[in-house]
N, C-alpha and C positions, 0 to 999 in steps of 0.2 A: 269455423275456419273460413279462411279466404273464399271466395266466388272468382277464381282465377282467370276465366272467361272475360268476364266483366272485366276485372284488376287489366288485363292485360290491354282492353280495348281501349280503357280510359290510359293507360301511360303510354302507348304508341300510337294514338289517333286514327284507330280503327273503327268501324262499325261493328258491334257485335259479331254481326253474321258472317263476317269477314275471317274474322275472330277461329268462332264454330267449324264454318267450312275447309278453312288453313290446318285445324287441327285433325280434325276427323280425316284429311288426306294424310297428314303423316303417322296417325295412329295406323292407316291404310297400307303403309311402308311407301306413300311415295313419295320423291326426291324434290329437294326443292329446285332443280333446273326442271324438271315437268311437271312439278305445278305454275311455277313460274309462267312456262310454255305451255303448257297443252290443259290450264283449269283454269282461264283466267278468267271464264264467266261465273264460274264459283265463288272465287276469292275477291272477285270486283278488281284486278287487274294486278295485283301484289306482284311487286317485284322480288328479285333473289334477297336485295339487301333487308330490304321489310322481311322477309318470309326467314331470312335468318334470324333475324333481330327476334323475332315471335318465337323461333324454336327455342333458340338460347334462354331469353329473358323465360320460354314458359319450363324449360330445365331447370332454371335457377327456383322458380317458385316452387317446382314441386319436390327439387328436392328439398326446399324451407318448409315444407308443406308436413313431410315426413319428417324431418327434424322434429319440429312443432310435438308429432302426436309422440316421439320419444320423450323428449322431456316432461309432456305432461304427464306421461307412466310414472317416470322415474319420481316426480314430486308428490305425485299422487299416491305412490306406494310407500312415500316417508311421512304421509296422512299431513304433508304441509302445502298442498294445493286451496289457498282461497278463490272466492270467485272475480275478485279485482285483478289479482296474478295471472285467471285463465285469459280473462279480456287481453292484459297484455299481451301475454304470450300470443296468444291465436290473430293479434292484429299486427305483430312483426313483419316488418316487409322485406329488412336486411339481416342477414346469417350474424352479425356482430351486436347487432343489438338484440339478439334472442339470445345468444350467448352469454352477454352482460346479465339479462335474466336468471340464467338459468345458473350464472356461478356459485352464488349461496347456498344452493341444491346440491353440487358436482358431488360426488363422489371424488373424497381426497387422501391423500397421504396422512398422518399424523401432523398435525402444525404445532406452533405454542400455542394458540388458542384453542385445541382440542385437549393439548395435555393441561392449559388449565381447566377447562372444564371439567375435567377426569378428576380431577383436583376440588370440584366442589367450587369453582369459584366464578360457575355462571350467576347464580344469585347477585354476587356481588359487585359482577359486570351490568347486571338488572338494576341494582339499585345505586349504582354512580348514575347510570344512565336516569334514573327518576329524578335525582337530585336535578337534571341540567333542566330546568327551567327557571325562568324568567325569575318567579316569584319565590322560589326555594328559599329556605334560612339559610344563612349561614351553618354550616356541620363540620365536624373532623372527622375527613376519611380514615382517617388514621386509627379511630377508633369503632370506624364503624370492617376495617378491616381486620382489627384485634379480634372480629367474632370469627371470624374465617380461618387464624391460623390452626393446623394438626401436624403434630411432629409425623403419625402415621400416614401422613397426604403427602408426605412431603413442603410443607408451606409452614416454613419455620418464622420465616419474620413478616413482618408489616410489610415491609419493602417487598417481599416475595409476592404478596397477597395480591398488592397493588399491580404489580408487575403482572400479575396474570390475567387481571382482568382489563387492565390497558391492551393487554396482548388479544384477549376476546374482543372488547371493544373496535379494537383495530381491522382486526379480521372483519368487524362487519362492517365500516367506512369503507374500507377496500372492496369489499363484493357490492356495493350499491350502483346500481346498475347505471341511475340518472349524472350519481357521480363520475361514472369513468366515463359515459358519453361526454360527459359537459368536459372533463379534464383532455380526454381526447382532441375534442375539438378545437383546443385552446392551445394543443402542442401543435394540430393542423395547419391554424391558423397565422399562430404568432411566431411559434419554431424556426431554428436558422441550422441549417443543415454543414459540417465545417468537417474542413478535413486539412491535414496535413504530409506531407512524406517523411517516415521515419529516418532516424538520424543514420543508418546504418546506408541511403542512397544519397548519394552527393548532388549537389545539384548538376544538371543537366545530363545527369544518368539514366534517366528514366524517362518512360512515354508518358506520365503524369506530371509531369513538371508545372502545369497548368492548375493544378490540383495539390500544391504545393501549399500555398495559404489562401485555401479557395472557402467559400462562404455564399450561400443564397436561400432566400425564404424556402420554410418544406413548403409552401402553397405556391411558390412559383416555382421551384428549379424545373427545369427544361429536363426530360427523360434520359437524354444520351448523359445529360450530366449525370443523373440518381445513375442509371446503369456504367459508367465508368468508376463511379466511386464504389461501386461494391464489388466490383473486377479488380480494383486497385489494394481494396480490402481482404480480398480473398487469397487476392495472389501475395498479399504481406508488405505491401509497399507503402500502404496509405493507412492512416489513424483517421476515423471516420465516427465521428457524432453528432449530435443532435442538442443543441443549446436552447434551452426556454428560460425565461423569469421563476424562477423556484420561491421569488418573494411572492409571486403576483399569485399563485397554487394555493401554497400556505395560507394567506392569505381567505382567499378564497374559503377553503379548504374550514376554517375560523368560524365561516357561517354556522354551522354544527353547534357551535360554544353558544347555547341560550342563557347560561345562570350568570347572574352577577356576583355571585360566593366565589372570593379569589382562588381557593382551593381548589375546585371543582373546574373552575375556568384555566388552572394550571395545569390542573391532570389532564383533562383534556388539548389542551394548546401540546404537551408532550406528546400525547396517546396518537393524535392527527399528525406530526411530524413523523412518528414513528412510521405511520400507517402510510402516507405518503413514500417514503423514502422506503422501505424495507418490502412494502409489498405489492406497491402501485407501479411505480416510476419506472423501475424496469421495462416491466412488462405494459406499460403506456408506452414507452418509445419505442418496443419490439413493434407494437399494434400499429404506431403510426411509420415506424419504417416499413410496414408489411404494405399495409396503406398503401403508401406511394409506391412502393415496387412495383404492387399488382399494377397499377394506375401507368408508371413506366415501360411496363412489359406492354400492358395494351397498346399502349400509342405507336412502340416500336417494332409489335406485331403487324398493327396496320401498314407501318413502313414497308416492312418487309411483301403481305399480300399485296400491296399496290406497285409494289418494284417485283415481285411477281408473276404477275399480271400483266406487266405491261413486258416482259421477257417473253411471256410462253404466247402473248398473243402478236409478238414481233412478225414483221411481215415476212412469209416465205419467199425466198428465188426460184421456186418451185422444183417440181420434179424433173429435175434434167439430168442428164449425164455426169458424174462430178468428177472431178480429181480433188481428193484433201490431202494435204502435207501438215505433218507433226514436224516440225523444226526441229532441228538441233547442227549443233556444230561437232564436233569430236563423234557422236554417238550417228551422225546423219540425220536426212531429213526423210520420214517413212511415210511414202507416198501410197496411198488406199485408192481405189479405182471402184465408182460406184454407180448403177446403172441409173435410169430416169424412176425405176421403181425402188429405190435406196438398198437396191443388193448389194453384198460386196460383189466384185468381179476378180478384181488382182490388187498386188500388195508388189511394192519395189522400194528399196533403199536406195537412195541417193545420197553425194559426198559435197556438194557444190562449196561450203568452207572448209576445205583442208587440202589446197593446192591446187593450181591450175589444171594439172593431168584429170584428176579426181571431179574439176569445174566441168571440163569439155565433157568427160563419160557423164556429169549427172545431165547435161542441154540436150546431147542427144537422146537418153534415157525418157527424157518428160518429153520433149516432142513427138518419140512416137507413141508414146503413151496417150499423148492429146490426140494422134491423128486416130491412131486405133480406135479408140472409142468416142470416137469423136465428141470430145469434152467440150461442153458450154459453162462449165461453171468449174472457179477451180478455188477452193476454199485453204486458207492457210491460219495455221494456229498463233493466236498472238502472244504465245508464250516466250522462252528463252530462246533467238534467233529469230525468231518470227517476222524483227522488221529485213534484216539480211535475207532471207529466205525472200521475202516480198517482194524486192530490190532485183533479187536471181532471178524470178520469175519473170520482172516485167523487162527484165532482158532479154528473154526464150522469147515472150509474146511479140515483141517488137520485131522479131524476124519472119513472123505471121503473116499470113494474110487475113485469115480466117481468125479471130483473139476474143476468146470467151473470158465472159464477167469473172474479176478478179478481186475476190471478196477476204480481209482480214476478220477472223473467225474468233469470239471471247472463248477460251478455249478449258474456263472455270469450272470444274468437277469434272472434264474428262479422264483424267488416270484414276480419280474417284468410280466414273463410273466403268473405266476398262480392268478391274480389279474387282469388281463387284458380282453376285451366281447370277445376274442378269446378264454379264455379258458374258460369264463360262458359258450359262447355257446356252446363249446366240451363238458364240465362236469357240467354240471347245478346244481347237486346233489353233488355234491362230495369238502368236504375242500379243501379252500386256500394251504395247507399244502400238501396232495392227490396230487392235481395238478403238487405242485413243483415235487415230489419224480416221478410223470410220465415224466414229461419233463427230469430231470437228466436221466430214464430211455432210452427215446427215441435221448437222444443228445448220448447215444453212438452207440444206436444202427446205426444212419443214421443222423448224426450230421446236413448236409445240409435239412435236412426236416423239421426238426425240429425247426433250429436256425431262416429260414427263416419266423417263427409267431412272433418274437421278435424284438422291435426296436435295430435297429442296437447301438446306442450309451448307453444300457444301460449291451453288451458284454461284456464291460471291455476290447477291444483293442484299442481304439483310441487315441490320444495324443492332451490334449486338445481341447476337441470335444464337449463340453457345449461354445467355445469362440469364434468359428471360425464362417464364413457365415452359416448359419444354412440351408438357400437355397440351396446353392450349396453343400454342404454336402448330404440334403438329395436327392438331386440329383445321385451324383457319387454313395453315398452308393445305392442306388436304379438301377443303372449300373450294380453296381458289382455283386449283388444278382442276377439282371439277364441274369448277363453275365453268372455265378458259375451254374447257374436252369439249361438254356442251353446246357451249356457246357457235364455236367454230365447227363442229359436228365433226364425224369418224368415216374414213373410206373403211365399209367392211372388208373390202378385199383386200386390202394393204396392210391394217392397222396390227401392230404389236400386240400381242396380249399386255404387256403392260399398259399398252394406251386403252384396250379395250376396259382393263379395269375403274377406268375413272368414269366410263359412260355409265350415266341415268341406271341402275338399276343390275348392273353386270358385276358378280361378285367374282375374285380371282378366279375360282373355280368356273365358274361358266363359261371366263376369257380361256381360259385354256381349252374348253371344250369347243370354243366355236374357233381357234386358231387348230384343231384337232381335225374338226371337221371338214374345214375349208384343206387341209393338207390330204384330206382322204376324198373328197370329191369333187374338188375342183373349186371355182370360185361361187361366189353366190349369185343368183341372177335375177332372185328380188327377195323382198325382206319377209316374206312369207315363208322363206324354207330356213328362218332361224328355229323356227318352232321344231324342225327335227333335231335341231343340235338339245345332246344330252344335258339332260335338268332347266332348260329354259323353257319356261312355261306360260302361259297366257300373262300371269300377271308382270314376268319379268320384259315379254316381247311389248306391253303397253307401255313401261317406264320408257323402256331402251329406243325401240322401233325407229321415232321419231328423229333423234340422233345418228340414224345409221345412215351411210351414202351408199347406192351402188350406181356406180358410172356405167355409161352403156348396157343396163342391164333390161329383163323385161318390160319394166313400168316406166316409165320418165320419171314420175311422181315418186319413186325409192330414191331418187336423184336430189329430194329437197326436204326441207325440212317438212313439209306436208308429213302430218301425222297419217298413217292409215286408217284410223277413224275415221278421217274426213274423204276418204276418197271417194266415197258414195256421193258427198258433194260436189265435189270435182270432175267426177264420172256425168252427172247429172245436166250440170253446168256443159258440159261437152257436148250432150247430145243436145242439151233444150236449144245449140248454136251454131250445130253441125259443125263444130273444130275438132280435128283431132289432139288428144294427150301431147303429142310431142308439138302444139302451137301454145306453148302455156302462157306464150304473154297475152293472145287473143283469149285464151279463156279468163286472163286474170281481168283483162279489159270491159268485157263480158260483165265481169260479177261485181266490177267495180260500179257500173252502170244499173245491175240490179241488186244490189245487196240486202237488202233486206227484203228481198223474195224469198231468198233462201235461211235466213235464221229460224232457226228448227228450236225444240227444247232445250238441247243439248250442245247445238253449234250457234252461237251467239256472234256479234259482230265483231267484239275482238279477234276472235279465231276465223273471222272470213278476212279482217283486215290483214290479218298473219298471213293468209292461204295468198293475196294479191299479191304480196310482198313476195315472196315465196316466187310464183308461178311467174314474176315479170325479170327474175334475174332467177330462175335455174340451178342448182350447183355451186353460186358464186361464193367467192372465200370471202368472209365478214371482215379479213384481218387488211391491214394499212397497202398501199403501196409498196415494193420491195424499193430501200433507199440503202447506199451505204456510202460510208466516210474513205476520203484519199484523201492519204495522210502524205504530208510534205514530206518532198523528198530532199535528203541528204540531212535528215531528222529521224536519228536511232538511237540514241542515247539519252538520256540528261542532259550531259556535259553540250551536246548539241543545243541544246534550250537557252536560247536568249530572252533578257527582258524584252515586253515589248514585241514580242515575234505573234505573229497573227498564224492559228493551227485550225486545221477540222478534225473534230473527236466524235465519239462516241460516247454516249453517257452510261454510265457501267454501273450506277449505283446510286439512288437518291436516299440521303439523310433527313434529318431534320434540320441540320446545320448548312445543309449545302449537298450540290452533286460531285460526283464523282468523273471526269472526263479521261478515258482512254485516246491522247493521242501522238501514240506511234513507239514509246521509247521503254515499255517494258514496267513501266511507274504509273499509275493514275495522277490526274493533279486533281486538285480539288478546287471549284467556283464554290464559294463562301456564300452562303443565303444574300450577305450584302453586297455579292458583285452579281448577282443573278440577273439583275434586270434595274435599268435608268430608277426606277419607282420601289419603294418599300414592298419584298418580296416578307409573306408571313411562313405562307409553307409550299417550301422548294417542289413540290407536287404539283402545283400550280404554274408553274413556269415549264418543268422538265420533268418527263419520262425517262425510264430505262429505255436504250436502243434507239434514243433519239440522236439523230445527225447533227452536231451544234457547231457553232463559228467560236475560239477563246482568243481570247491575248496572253500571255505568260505576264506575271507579274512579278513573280519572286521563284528560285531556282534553289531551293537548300540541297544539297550533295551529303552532305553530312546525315543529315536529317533523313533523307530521301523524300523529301517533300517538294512539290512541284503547287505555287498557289497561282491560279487562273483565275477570268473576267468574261464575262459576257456582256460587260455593259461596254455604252458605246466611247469612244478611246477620250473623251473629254471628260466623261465622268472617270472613268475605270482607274486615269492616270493623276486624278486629284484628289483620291481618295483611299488613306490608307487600308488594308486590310483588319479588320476587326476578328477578334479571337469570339468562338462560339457564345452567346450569350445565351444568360437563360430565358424561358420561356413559360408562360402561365399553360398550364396543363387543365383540362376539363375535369373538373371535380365528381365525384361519384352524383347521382341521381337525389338519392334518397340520404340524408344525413338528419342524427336524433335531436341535434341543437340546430336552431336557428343559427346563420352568420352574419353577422352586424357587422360593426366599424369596430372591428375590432386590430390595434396598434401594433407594432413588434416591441420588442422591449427593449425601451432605453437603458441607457448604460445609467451609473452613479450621477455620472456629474452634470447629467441630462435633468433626470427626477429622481424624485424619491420614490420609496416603495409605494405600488399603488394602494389605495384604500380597498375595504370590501365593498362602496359604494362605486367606486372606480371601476369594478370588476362585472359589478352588474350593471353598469353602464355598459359598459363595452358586449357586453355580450348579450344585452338587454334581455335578460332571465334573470327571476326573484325564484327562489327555492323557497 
């Protein structure tokens, strides 16, 4: 079997040891944000990405690992295990090409090639097959079938005879494993992916319009493209296949035919079409649609973790006082009053669209609402009235003297999450509505504490993220939340049980025990009296520890990412320079000057270069500057959106295609990868962020449509260049594939060439069978 260790070191450019020590931690149960953080003299520095990349890639081996030892069972026990098949088998490195092995073994249904075998007519599947060589005489199968027929077998004619053992024969072309890697590859390679809209949607009925007489290589199409055609397919709007050269297969396929006896070279040239078409082709294009899906799903998964990511680590307005308003006109706008610690405090409805009388009761309403609790930040949702509401506000504020930050809030999965036992159990008492208007409040306050009670796909950053592996989706998104928890670290006195669940090593169950305990005794006042909170034990307070904050509390040092392992170094460092704990930048100054006085066995210089870092900024938040977008006024609608109008947005969403710009009118526009920037933009990631503050131009205003196309290039380019529809895009190919990929062509039409030769085919693919 595989040396996995090894396998893994040699395909991610690791050293062994690195390798060893990575696993033997998570064999340990630890997280890869504290091995990241707190083993990097172990690991030789591995970051999260490597450190996942290792878990994954060492999951996939072993579960191929196990795979492996079932089917050698299973062949082993039909006493058809040689020792060339074990080599194969045990040196598999991908789940499909052991697969292709192990088909001729499977255990199956009744086929025609079983009932003729039943039938007596393996022999004479045996000895067509002797015949195919080179040097054969000429023979009459026809007479060597006459020995075969039995009226009691059922195999009454010649023709019957024949037919059965074309039918065995066939079965075994189709299970040859080197065959359907090689055919695979060929559909990979050369395949043209087409779809249409059925005749039953008219044109310009549908959001697939683009997809109407669409066509691009399967080795290039761009993801969102494979993921829209199978949305399109699903939902019944689109006819959707996969076109190859079936001359250039067959063909191919020919090789097989060694005899020069016409006979035998017929039976065969039939028996291979057969095999082809009846029990290949299918299930070759299912394989190579699976192919690229998985291959579309990943890329559009990354999308999604990096849009994210770059959400949950959006800069806070911090903990201040807030006022949030949920919008509406008819129903009012339900204003949430929320302290610097994001409690609720009070709840009021207000009328400000529905008559003047109803305007003056909501102005007075909010002002004293602001004085009273003396509001610094006043959060408004950007949903339906949001910009009207925005408008009202900065009406009230302008008779201020005193006029706190007035922030338009994405307001995406909040009735999601005010409907959700997360937020019964917070507010048991309190409307659906309530709810919303506290969440928009506390997503500015502390975006990541907040977002992290919401299902990720219901954000509005993903790119087809209802179509993808739903598994491995909630996998990565479940990464990222608790890479972001991590990364940014946890007030223990403040934090959610939801938020505690995503730290280093806190299983729901512990989050509730230590949101239990902290309600029965007060706050925490250093990270030493987590160990009495129930079922959290030595090795959970080592994962956890380091991610936990207490402000103001006994230690300084619970106040930083400073692991408490390390504080005997810390402590040490203090005395050997007579500074007290609470001067951490002097002691980081200190250790910076003697650093490797202090690397012990266990604390290495990464972990003192962490400890300086740490100790010279305190507490500080790792996330961006807090920035936000004002959005032009007397700009709420579409219909308001001229060409040519210069807006500031917010970016709400990055594709592969292009971002997503919220600015101001209740509609996203979308900046197209080719207006992203003066220069050849490849992927919009590179240019823009979710939550990033951008400058657009409007370029085109569809009403009908509800399409809004924007620019961010500068107005000499933007204004000379039309708008381009999504193109596609070459996608990263799997790692490990069973054929070589050469120069190999797409396939001409008739009037281009003729059918290729067998000599044409192993050119192109430059493999002799």
């Amino acid at each position: 079997m595989l040396n996995i260790s090894q396998l893994l070191a040699e395909e991610l450019s690791l050293h062994p040891a690195q390798v060893k020590s990575a696993l033997e931690l998570f064999a340990e149960g630890a997280t890869v944000p504290f091995i990241a953080r707190y083993r990097k003299e172990r690991t030789g520095e591995m970051d999260e990405v490597q450190l996942r990349e290792l878990s994954d890639r060492f999951t996939y081996l072993t579960e191929l690992e196990e795979r492996k030892k079932s089917i050698l069972e299973s062949i082993l026990s039909q006493d058809k295990l040689t020792d060339a098949l074990r080599v194969k088998i045990e040196s598999c490195l991908q789940k499909n090409e052991l697969e292709d092995l192990y088909l001729p073994f499977r255990p199956k249904r009744r086929t025609r090639a079983t009932i003729a075998k039943e039938k007596g007519l393996g022999e004479l599947a045996d000895l067509i097959k002797s015949l195919n060589q080179p040097n054969t005489p000429t023979t009459s199968l026809e007479d060597e079938a006459t020995k075969f027929l039995s009226e009691e077998k059922g195999v009454k004619t010649v023709e019957d005879a024949l037919k059965g053992a074309a039918d065995i024969l066939a079965e075994e072309v189709s299970e040859k494993a080197e065959l359907r890697a090689y055919l695979r590859e060929f559909l990979l390679e050369t395949g043209m992916f087409r779809s249409s809209i059925k005749a039953d949607h008219a044109e310009g009925s549908t959001k697939y319009e683009m997809y109407r007489k669409f066509q691009a290589k399967v080795s290039a199409i761009a993801p969102h493209n494979l993921l829209a055609l199978y949305r399109g397919e699903t939902e019944g709007v689109l006819n959707f296949g996969l076109d190859f050269d079936e001359d250039a297969v067959l063909s191919y396929l020919e090789a097989e035919i060694r005899s020069k006896a016409k006979p035998v070279r017929e039976f065969y040239r039939s028996m291979l079409k057969d095999a082809f078409n009846r029990l290949m082709k299918t299930s070759l294009i299912t394989e190579v649609r699976a192919e690229k899906k998985t291959e579309a799903d990943i890329e559009s998964i990354k999308t999604f973790e990096s849009n994210m990511r770059e959400l949950l680590l959006s800069a806070p307005a911090g903990m201040k006082p807030t006022l949030a308003l949920d919008p509406g006109f008819r129903t009012g706008c339900k204003v949430a009053v929320l302290d610097q610690t994001g409690q609720f405090l009070q709840y009021q409805a207000i009328f400000p669209h529905t008559g003047q009388q109803q305007r003056v009761q909501a102005i007075a309403t909010l002002k004293q609402l602001l004085e009273k609790h003396k509001i610094e930040l006043i959060a408004i949702g950007n949903g339906t009235a949001g910009r009207e509401t925005d408008e009202f506000v900065t009406e009230v504020l302008a008779t201020l003297d005193q006029k706190p930050i007035k922030v338009m809030v994405n307001e995406s999965g909040a009735s999601i999450y005010s409907a959700s036992d997360v937020a019964i159990s917070e507010f048991p008492d309190l409307d659906i509505t309530v709810r919303g208007a506290i969440s928009i409040g506390r997503r500015l306050q502390d975006p990541l504490a907040e977002l992290v009670k919401i299902d990720p796909k219901s954000i509005g950053v993903g790119q087809y993220q209802h179509d993808v592996d739903q598994k491995l989706l909630k996998k990565k998104l479940d990464e990222t939340v608790e890479s972001c928890v991590n990364y940014v670290g946890v007030d223990l006195n403040m934090a959610s049980k939801e938020l505690l669940t995503f730290v280093s090593g806190i299983s729901p169950a512990i989050a509730n025990n230590i949101v239990a305990y902290r309600n029965q005794n007060g706050v925490f006042r250093d990270r030493k009296a987590l160990l009495k909170v129930a079922k959290l034990g030595p090795k959970t307070f080592e994962q956890a520890a380091g991610f936990l904050r207490i402000r103001g509390g006994n230690n300084p040092l619970d106040n930083t990412a400073v692991h408490p392992e390390s504080y005997g170094v810390v402590n040490a460092i203090a005395k050997d320079f007579s500074v007290p704990l609470t001067q951490t930048s002097q002691i980081a100054d200190h250790l910076k000057a003697n650093l490797k006085k202090y690397v012990t066995d266990t604390i290495g210089e990464p972990t003192l270069r962490d400890i300086i870092a740490e100790l010279e900024k305190p507490g500080r938040d790792p996330r961006a500057e807090f920035k936000y977008a004002t959005f032009k006024e007397g700009v709420k609608e579409m219909s308001d959106l001229k060409v040519g109008m210069e807006l500031e947005g917010v970016i709400t969403n990055v594709a592969n295609f292009g971002a997503f710009v919220d600015v101001g009118v209740h509609q996203d526009g979308l900046v197209h990868v080719s207006q992203l920037a003066d220069r050849f933009v490849s992927d919009p990631q590179q240019i823009v962020k979710v939550g990033q503050v951008v400058k657009v131009r409007v370029l085109e205003v569809n009403q009908e449509l509800k399409r809004i196309s924007l620019s961010m290039k500068s107005g000499d380019q933007s204004d000379s260049q039309p708008i381009r529809k999504p193109e596609t895009q070459p996608i990263r190919k799997p790692e490990s594939k069973s054929i070589p990929k050469q120069n190999i062509q797409p396939k001409q039409t008739p009037s281009e060439s003729k059918s290729p030769t067998l000599d044409d085919l192993k050119s192109k693919f430059g493999k002799k069978r």
